[in-house]
N, C-alpha and C positions, 0 to 999 in steps of 0.2 A: 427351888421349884416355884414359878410363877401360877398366879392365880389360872393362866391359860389355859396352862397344861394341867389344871386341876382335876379331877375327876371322881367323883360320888355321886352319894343319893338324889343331892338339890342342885349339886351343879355340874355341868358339862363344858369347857373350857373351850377357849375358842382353836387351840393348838392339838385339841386332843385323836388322833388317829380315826377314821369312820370306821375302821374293826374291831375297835372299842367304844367308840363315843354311839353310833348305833342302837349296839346290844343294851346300851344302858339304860337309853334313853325306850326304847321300847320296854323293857322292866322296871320303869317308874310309871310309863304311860297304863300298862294294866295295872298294877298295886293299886294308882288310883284310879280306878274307872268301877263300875257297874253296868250289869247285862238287866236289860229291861225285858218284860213279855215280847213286845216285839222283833225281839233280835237285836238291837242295840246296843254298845257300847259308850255308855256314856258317864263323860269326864266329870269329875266329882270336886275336883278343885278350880279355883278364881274361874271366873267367867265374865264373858264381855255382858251389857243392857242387853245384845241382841242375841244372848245365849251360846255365844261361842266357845268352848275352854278356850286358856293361854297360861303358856308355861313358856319360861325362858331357858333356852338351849343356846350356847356358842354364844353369850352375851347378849342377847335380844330375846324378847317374848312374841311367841310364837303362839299361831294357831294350833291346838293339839293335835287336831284330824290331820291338817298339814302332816306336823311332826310326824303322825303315826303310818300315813301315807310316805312318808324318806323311812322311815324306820323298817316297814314290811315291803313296799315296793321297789320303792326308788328312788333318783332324785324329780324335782320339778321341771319341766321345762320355764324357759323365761318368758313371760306372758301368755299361762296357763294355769287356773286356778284348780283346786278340787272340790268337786261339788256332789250333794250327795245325793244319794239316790231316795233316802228315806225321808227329805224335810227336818230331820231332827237337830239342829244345831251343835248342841253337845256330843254327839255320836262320834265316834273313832271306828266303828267297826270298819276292816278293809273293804269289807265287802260292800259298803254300802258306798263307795268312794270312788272317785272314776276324776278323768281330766276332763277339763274345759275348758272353753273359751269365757269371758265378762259376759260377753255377748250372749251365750249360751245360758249361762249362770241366771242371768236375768230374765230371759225368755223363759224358760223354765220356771222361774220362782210366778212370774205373770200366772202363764199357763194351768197351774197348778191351784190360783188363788194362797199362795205364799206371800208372795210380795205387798207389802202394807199398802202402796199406792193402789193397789188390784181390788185390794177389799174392803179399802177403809169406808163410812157411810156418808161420808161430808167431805166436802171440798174447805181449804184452809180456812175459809171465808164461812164456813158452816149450812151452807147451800146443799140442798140433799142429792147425792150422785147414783140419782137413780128416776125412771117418769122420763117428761120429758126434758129434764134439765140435765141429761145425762147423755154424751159425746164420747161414741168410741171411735178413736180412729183404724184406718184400718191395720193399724201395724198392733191394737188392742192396748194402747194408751186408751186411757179416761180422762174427760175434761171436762169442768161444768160450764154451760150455756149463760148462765148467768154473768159468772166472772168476765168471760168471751166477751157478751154484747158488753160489760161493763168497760175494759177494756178497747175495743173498738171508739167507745162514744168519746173516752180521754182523749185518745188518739185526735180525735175532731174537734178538741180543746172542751169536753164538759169536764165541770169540778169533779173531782173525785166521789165526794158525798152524794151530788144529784145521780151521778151515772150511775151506780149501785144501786138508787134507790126509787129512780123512775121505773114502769112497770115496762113490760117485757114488751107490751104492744105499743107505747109509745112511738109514734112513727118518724112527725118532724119534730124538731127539738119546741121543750117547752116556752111560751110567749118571755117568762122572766127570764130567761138563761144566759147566765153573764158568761161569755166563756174565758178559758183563762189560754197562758200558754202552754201547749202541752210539754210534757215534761220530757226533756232528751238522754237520749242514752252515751253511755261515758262517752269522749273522743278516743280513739286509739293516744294512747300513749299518755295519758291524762295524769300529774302524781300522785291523785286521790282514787278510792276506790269510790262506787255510789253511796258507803256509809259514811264514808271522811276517814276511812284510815289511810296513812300513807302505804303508799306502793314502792316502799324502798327496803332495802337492805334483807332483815330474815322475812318482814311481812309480804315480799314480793314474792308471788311462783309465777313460775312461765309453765304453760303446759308445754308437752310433747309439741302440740301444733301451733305451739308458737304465742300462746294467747296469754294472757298478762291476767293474774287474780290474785282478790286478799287471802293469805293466809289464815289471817282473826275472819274476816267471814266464812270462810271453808272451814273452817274448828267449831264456828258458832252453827253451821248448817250440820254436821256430822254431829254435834250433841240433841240439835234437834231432832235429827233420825234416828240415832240412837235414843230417843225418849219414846218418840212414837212405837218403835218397833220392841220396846220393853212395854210399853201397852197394851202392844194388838197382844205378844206371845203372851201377858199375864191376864188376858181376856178383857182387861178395864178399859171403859170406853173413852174416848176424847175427852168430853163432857162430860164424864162426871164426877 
């Protein structure tokens, strides 16, 4: 018997039958879980920064509410996520589970004041996002005013340091203003990324549409969100 076709307590093999591998996997996902006052089911083992359980089934770790959603409903469709209904990240209850779109996913987490970029009180730059340095568009994206005009003035060759730091009413540039050249965005096909890694071999992804990106900066952006959104949910502020 191969590991594949394995099947117990901690593992479920990648070979093993869904009239067995299922049932099992559902009777490990309650053992470990607990019900909260609110109605909740929530997963008691590893968890991601951003409060997700993950438990590995069929050889990969897996979302658990996933899991628990194949386990009592169904399977997934392909480019439909489950999202829940209650905010809670660790939560499996079925009921609180439903299908969606990213799209949806995201909209929702905005809408709700979920989503970290929705609530957070500073722009990266530590600009307050809120007064009037505060830009919603109308899809309810938030953008600070400051960074904006700072960015626009680059764009017209100012130093990075003066543009950030000339005052808001500033009209035409100031008398000393050496300008420099503004700074270009990659070429298509370029074999660096904008940080200097190379764009070959495992460091290379191509998106869906075609678009060429660092892997090491996609790993270093995802730990960055993963840090923030382990902040917002342990209440600790940016600063402090």
């Amino acid at each position: 018997m191969t590991s594949k076709t394995v099947l117990n307590d901690r593992f479920i093999g990648k070979e093993v039958p869904d009239d067995l591998a299922y049932p099992a996997l559902l009777q490990e996902l309650l053992r470990r879980s607990k019900r909260t006052p609110s109605g909740c089911l929530e997963w008691t083992g590893w968890r991601t920064a951003t409060g997700y359980g993950v438990r590995a089934f069929r050889g990969r770790g897996q979302n658990t509410h996933r899991l628990m959603y194949m386990a009592v409903i169904g399977p997934i469709p392909d480019g439909l996520q489950v999202l829940h209904s209650c905010d809670n990240p660790p939560c499996m209850n079925p009921r609180h589970l439903s299908l969606g779109t990213g799209q949806k996913n995201m909209q929702e987490s905005v809408e709700r004041g979920r989503h970290y970029e929705a609530v957070k009180p500073n722009c990266d730059r530590g600009h307050p996002l809120s007064g009037d340095n505060l830009y919603v568009c109308p899809d309810g994206r938030r953008h600070c005013r400051a960074c904006q005009r700072a960015r626009q003035r680059m764009r017209l060759g100012w130093p990075e340091d003066r543009a950030y730091a000339a005052p808001r009413k500033q009209g035409w540039p100031p008398d000393d203003l050496v300008r420099v050249e503004p700074k270009k965005t990659r070429p298509h096909g370029a074999p660096h990324c904008s940080k200097g890694h190379e764009l070959t071999g495992n460091n290379r992804y191509v998106t869906p549409k075609g678009n060429v990106e660092c892997r090491t900066c996609r790993q270093i952006a995802r730990t960055r969100y993963g840090e923030k959104q382990k902040r917002h949910f342990s209440g600790v502020s940016e600063h402090e």
